[in-house]
C-alpha positions as CSV (number, residue, x, y, z in Angstrom):
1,X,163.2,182.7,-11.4
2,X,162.9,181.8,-7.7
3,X,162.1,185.9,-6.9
4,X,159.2,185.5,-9.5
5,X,158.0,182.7,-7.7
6,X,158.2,184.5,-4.2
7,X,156.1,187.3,-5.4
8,X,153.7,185.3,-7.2
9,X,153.4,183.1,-3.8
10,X,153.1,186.2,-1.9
11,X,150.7,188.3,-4.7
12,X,148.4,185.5,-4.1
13,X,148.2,184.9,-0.1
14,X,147.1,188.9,0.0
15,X,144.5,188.2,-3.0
16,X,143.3,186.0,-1.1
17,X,143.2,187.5,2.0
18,X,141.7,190.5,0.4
19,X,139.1,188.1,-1.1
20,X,138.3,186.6,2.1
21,X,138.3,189.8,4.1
22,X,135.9,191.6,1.3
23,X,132.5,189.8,2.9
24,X,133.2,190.0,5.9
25,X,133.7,193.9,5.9
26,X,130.5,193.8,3.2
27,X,128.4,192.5,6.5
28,X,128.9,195.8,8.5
29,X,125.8,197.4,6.8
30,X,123.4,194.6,7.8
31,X,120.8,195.6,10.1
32,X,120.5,194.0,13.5
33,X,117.2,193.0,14.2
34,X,115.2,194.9,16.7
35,X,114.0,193.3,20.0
36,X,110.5,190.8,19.2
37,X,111.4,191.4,15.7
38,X,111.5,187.9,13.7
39,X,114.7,188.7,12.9
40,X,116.5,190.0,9.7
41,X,114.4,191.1,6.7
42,X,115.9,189.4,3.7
43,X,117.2,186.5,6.1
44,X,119.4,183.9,4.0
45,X,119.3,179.7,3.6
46,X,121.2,177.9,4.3
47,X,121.9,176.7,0.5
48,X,122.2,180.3,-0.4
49,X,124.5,180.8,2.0
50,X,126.6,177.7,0.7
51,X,126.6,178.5,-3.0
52,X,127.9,182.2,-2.0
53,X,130.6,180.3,-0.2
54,X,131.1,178.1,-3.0
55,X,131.0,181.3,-5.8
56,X,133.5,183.0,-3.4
57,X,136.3,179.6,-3.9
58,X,135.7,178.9,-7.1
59,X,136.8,182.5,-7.9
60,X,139.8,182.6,-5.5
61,X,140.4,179.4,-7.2
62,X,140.0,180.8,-11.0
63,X,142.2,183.3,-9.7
64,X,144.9,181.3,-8.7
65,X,144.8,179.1,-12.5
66,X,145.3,182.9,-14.3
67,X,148.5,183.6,-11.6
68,X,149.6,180.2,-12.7
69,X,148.9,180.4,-16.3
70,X,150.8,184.3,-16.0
71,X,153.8,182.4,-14.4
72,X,153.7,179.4,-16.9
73,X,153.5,182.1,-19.5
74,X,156.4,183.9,-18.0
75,X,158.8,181.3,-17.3
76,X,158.1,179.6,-21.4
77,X,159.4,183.3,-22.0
78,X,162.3,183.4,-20.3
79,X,163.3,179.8,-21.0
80,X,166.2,181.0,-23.3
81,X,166.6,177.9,-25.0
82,X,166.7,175.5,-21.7
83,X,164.8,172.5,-22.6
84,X,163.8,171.7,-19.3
85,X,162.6,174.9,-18.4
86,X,160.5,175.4,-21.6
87,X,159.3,171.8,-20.9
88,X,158.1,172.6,-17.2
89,X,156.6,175.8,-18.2
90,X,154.7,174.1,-21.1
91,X,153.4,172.1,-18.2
92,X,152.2,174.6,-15.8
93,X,150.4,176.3,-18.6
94,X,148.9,173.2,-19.5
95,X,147.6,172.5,-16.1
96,X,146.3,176.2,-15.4
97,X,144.8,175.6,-18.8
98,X,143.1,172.5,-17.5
99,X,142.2,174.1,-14.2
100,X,140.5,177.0,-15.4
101,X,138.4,174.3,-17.8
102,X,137.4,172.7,-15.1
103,X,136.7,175.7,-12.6
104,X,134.2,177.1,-15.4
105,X,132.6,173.7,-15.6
106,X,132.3,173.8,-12.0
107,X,130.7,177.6,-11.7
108,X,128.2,176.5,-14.1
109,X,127.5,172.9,-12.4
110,X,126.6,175.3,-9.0
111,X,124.9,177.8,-10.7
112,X,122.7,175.0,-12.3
113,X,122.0,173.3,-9.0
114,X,121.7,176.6,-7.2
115,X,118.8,177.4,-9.8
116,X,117.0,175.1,-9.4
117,X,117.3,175.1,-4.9
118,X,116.5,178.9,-5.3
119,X,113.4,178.2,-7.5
120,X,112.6,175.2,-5.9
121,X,112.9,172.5,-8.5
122,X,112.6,172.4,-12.2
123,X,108.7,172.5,-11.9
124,X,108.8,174.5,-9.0
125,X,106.4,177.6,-8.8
């Protein structure tokens, strides 16, 4: 059990890593602006900016609650009859449950919000 969670520890530092890594090797094909140019063509917000940042942890985060709910899953499996163990992996499963609920809830909450500062309001034109 305690090799399981050493590889799910260590699956998820290089998910995230890769994750984190992806944008930033994504930026090597931006143009650099010319000299007395007004700088990049498609130049981003600020808010834009932010809600990419935000997109980018809510989905390292998402990913995290499915590794946990995998592990929860894994460990009710392999119980055996141990009370306690069934009992903490009916917890963990529980609470990835409850954390991917609430990560959806947040996505949408930012990609409400992020709809209406890209549009510029409800009204907006």
């Amino acid at each position: 059990m305690k090799n399981l969670t050493k590889i799910a520890k260590i699956s998820t530092v290089i998910v995230t890593a890769t994750m984190i890594a992806m944008p930033l090797l994504a930026a090597a094909q931006f143009k650099v602006p010319e000299a007395g140019g007004t700088g990049l063509p498609n130049q981003a917000r600020i808010s834009e900016i932010l809600i990419t940042i935000i997109n980018i942890l809510l989905a390292i985060a998402g990913l995290v609650a499915v590794i946990f709910l995998i592990v929860g899953g894994f460990r009710y499996i392999t119980a055996g009859g141990n009370e306690e163990a069934s009992e903490g992996a009916k917890k963990t499963i529980t609470n990835a449950i409850i954390g991917i609920v609430i990560i959806i809830l947040a996505f949408v909450i930012v990609r409400v919000i992020s709809n209406a500062l890209i549009s510029g309001g409800a009204g907006g034109v």
